[in-house]
N, C-alpha and C positions, 0 to 999 in steps of 0.2 A: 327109818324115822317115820313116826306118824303123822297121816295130814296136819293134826290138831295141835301137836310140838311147832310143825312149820310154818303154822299161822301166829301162834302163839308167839315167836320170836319176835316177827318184826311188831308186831305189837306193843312189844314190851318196848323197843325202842324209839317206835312213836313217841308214846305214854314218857321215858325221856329226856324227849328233847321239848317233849309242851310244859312240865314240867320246868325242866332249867329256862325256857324263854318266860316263862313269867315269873322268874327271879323266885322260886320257893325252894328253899332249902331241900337239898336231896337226902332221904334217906338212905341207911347205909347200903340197904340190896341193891336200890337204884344206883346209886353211884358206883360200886362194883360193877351192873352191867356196862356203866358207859367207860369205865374204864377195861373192860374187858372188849369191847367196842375199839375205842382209842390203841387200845395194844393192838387188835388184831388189824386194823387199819396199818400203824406201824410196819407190822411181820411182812403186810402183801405192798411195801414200800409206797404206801402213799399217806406219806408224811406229811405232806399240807393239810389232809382231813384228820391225820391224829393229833396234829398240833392242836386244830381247830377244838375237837374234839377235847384235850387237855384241858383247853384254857378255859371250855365248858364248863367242867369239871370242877377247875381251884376258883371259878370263881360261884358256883355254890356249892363246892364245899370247903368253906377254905381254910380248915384245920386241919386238912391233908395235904396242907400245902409242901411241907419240908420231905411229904414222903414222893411228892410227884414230882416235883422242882424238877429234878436232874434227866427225866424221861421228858416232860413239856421242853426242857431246852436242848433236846438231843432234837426231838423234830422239826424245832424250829428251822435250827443249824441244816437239816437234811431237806429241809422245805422251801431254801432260798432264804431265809430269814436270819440268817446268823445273827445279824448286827442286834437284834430281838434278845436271843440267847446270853450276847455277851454277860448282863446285868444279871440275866436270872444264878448264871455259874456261879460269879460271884456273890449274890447272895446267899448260895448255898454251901459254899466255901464258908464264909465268915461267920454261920452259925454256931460251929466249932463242935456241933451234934455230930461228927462223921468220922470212923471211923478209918485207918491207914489208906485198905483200898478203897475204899468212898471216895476219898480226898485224893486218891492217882485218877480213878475216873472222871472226879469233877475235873480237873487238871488237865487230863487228855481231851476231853469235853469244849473246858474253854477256847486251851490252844489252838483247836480245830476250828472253832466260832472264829476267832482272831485272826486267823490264815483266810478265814473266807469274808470275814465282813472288810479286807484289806487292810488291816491292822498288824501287819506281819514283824514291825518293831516290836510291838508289844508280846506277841505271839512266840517270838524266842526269850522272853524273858521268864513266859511261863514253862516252856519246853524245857529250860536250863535250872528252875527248878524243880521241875520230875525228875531230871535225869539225877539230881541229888539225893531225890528220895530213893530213885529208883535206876543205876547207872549200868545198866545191862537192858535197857529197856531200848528193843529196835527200833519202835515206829517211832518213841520221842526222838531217838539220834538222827532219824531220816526226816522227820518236821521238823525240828531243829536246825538243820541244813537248807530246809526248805524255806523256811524263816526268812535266815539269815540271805539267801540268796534273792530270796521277793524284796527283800529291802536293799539288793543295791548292794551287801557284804559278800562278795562270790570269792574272794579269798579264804573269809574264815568260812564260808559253806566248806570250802575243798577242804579245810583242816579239818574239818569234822566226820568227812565223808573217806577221805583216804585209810585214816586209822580202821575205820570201819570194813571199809572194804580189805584190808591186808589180813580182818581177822577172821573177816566170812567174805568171802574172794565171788563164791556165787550170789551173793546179794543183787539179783539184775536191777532193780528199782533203785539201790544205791547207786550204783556202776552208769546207769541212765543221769539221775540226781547232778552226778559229778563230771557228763560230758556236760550238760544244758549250762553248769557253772563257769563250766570252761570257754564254752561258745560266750558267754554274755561276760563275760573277762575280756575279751577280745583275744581269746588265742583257739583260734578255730585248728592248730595243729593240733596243740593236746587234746582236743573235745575231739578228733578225728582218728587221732591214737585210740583213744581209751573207748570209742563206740567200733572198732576191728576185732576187741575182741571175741573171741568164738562164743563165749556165754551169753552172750547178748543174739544169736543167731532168732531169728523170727519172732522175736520182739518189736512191736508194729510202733511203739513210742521212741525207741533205737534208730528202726528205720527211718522215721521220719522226720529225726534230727541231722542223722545221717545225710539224707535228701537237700537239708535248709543247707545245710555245712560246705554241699559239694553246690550247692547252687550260690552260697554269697563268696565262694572263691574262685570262681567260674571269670573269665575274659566278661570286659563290661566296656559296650561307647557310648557318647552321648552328643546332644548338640542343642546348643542353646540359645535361641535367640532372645535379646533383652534392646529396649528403647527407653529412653528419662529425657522427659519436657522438664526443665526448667525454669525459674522466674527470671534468670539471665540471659533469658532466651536465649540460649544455649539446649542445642538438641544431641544425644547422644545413643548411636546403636553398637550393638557389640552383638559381636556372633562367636561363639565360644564351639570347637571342636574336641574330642579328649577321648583317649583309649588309654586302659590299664589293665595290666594282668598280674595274679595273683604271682606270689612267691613263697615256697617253703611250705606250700598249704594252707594258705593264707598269714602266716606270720608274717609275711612284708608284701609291697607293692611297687611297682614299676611303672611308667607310664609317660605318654607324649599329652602336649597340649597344643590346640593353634588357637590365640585368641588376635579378633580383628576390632577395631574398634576405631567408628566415625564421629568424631568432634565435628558437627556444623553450627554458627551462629544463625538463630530465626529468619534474619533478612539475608541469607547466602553471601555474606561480602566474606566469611571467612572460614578454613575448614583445615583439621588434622587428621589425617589417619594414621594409627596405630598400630602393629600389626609387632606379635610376637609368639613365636616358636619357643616351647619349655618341655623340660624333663621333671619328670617328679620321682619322687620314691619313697616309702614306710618301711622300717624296719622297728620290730618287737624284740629287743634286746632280752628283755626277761618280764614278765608277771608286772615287775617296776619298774619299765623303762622303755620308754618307746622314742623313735625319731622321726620327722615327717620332715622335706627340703627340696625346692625346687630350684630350678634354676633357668633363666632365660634370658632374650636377645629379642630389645625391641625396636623396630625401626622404626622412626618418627617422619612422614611425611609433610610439612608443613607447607600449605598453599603457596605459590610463589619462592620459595626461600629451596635450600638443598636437603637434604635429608639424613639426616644422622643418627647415631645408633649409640644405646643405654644397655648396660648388663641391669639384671634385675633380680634380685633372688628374694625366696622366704625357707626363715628355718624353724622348727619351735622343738623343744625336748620337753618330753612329757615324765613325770614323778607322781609314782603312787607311794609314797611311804605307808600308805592303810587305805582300805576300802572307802574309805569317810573322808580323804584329800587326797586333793589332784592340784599338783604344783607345775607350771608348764612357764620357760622360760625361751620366748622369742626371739627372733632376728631378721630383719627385713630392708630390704632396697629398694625402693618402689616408682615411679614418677606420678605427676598429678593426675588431676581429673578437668584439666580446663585449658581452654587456647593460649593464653597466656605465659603459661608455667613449662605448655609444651612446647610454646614457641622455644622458650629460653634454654629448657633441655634440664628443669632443675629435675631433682629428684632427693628422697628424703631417705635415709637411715632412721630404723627406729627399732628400739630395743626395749623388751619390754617380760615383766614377769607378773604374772595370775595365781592365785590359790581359790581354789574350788574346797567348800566344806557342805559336804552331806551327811547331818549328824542322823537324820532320818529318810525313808522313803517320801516324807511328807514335805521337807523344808530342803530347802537348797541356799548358801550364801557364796558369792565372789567379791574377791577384792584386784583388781587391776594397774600395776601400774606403770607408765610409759617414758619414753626420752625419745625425743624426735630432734634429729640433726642434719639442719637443712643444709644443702648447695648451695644457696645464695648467704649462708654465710649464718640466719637466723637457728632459736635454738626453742623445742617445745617440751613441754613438763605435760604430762596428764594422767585423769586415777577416776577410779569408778569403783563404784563400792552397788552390791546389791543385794538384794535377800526374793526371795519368794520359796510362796505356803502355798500348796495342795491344798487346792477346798474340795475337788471332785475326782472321781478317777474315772467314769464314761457315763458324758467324755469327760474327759481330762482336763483340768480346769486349775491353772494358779493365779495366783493373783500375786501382786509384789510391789517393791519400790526401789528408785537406784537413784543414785546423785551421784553426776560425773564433773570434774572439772578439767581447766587448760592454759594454761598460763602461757602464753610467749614472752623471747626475750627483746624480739623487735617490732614495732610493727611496721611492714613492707609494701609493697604496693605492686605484685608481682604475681596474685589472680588466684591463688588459694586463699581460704578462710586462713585470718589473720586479724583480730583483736588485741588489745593488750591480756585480757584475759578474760572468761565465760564460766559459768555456773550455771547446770542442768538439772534439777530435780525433778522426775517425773514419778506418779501409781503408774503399774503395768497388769496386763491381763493378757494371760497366754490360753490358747484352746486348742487342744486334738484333739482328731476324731475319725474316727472308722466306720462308716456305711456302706451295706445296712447293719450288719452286727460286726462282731471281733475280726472276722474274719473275710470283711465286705471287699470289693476291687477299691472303692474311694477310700480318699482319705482329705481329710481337712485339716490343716494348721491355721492359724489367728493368732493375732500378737495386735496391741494397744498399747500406747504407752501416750501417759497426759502429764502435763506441765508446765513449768515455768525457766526459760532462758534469762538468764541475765549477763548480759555482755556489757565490757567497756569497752571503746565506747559501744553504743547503739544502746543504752537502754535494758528492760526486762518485759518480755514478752509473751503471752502465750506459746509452747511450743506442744508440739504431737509426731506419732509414727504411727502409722497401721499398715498392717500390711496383710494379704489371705492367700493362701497356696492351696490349691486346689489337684491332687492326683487322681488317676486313675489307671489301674494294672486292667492294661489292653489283653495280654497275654500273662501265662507263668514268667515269661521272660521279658514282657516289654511293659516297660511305664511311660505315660503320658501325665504332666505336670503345667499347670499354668499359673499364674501368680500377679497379683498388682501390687504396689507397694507406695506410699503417699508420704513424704514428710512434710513440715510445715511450723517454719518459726514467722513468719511473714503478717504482720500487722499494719493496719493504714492507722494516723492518728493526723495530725492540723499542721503537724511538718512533713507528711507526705508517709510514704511505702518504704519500710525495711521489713530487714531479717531475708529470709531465705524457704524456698519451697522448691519440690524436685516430686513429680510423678512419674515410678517408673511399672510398666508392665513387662511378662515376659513369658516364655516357653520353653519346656524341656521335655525334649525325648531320649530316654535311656534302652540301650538293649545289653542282654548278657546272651553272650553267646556261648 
């Protein structure tokens, strides 16, 4: 090449970009060079300057615009900008100018936009129509699956991913696809089966699920310390002990509890401890059906008086009839939370059934409903209904709303919350988060919930919950956890202080060993 060629380049490209920043129309050689610019930026993958570089381009000259559309939103999508891209695909879709493979490429194009701008509901609805146009087409069938499983569907991901795999058996990227479906199903057996096999050998995305797989079925203890000041001046500590180990590969679990817990009134005239030894256990019947059920023996110490002993149990059966609901029906024996209730030895049955609906990665609803059957003879009704939307994903951000009520059939005088009946409507706002990036030691949860109590009697009140949990992974195997947590129905007015408030703080250290 001659000096006078290598001078002569960047010149041209100078000449340009002074050109396009004074908004004058580029002639046709000029904008060839800058799209030969733009492309060759592309080839050496730096796609943020060919983006840049495009959007130069359509915007003077922009009766090339249907010819560049689909190269401007491929850079986009590879330049961290998908969510940019999405609009443009679809414009050039809708033109109806394109030809079979045009329209598989815009297709595959969008899809890919959709899967990264986290739109992955939307993103299997285009992958499922390529696979129409085009049903022998690999990477749609494995983003297809990908889709599906980013949204929360890890069942129909595996229907999509099995057939595939039976017909190309060395498919490692499927074969991977379909452990990660399996782990986040909750059956870390099969995701542990199906990453054994030999085709998968030194594949470092295998491995390293492999790794997560043997590490969350791995023996785990913990211990918890918790304290709640009260407006009943009532102070309560609990200290919580707990070991489990895996079973089956993780398909079930096993495990002991000791939990202790000190009931003191503010001015020391009066005090209960609590103290209970339990079993627990998990078992994953199939894909749809799971069982979780403890069982234990509380011994109630009450200041002065003898000390007697309550069986206590909790059970709940979990139903997936489809990725999208989760029906879970409860059972439980429990005693109170207060000197009073513990004095007397009540304790409450309560039976209870939830449906969970996730029609998207975006929206979430429950509906809950309860029967409470007391010892002393009383009878409770209660139901919550809720919804929350995803506005953000990092961090992770919902926003929402729930109204719960409670009806009793008596009202008693015997130290647990007892109204003739209550109505709660609260906004709620939930936040995770991970620092410094995805894969930071902290992690942050946040939860808010604001509203309005209305009890008979007592009135209708401001009520609230906040609460912050703050973690950090000391080690690969050790978390450190702290957490406050504030409720507050409690209003002063010209007849004095009701309602109710409880601040509790607390700590947890986890090891897997």
């Amino acid at each position: 090449m001659s000096r006078t060629s290598s001078i002569r380049r960047p010149a041209a490209a100078v000449l340009a970009a002074l050109v396009i920043s004074c908004g004058v129309p580029l002639q046709a050689q000029e904008a060839d060079q800058l799209l030969q610019q733009a492309r060759e930026a592309a080839r050496q993958d730096r796609n943020r300057a060919s983006a840049d570089l495009f959007e130069q381009l359509l915007r003077q000259a922009p009766h090339r615009r249907p010819e560049l559309l689909p190269e401007y939103a491929d850079q986009l999508t590879y330049s961290e900008r998908a969510r940019q891209a999405v609009p443009l695909y679809r414009e050039a879709l809708a033109t109806g100018a394109v030809d079979a493979p045009q329209r598989q490429r815009l297709l595959k194009g969008l899809g890919l936009a959709l899967l990264w701008s986290d739109q992955p509901g939307e993103a299997g609805g285009v992958y499922r129509e390529l696979l129409r146009e085009q049903p022998g087409d690999l990477d749609a069938q494995r983003n297809l699956a990908r889709a599906l499983s980013w949204s929360g569907r890890q069942r129909e991901a595996i229907a999509v991913l099995e057939p595939l795999l039976q017909q190309r058996p060395d498919d490692r990227e499927a074969r991977v696809q379909l452990a990660e479906s399996q782990q986040w199903m909750g059956r870390p057996d099969l995701a542990r089966r199906t990453l054994a096999d030999s085709r998968l050998e030194g594949d470092e995305k295998a491995a390293r699920l492999r790794d997560e797989g043997i590490r969350s079925t791995r023996p785990r203890t913990w211990v918890d310390a918790q304290r709640s000041s009260q407006s009943d001046e009532l102070d309560i500590r609990q200290w919580r002990l707990g070991h489990e180990a895996s079973l089956a590969d993780g398909r079930g679990a096993a495990g002991l509890r000791l939990t202790q817990l000190d009931f003191e009134r503010g001015d020391g005239t009066d005090d209960v401890r609590l103290t209970r030894p339990s079993v627990f256990g998990r078992w994953r019947f199939s894909d749809a059906a799971e069982l979780n059920a403890e069982l234990g023996a509380e011994r109630i110490d009450p200041r002065g008086t003898p000390s007697f002993d309550r069986w206590i149990y909790a059970s709940w059966f979990t139903w997936w009839p489809g990725d999208q609901v989760r029906i879970d029906f409860s059972s439980s024996r429990t005693t109170f939370d207060n000197l009073r209730s513990l004095r007397q030895g009540l304790t409450a049955v309560q039976n209870g059934a939830s449906v969970d609906f996730t029609p998207s990665e975006r929206q979430r609803y429950n509906l809950r409903l309860e029967r409470g059957i007391y010892s002393d003879g009383n009878r409770r009704w209660a139901g919550q209904a809720s919804g929350e939307w995803r506005m953000r994903l990092k961090p992770e951000v919902w926003l929402g709303v729930r109204h719960g009520r409670q009806d009793f059939e008596q009202q008693l005088d015997n130290g647990y919350f007892n109204p003739d009946r209550v109505r709660v409507t609260q906004a709620t706002a939930r936040l995770q988060h991970r620092l410094p990036a995805e894969a930071g030691p902290w992690d942050v949860t946040a939860f808010l919930a604001l509203g309005r109590e209305d009890a008979v009697p007592d009135g209708s009140k401001p009520a609230w919950d906040a609460s912050l949990a703050i973690g950090r992974q000391l080690t690969r195997d050790t978390r450190l956890e702290a957490r406050v947590q504030r409720f507050s129905s409690r209003t002063q007015s010209a007849g004095g202080t009701s309602g109710f408030e409880r601040t509790t703080v607390g700590l947890r250290l986890e090891q897997r060993w």
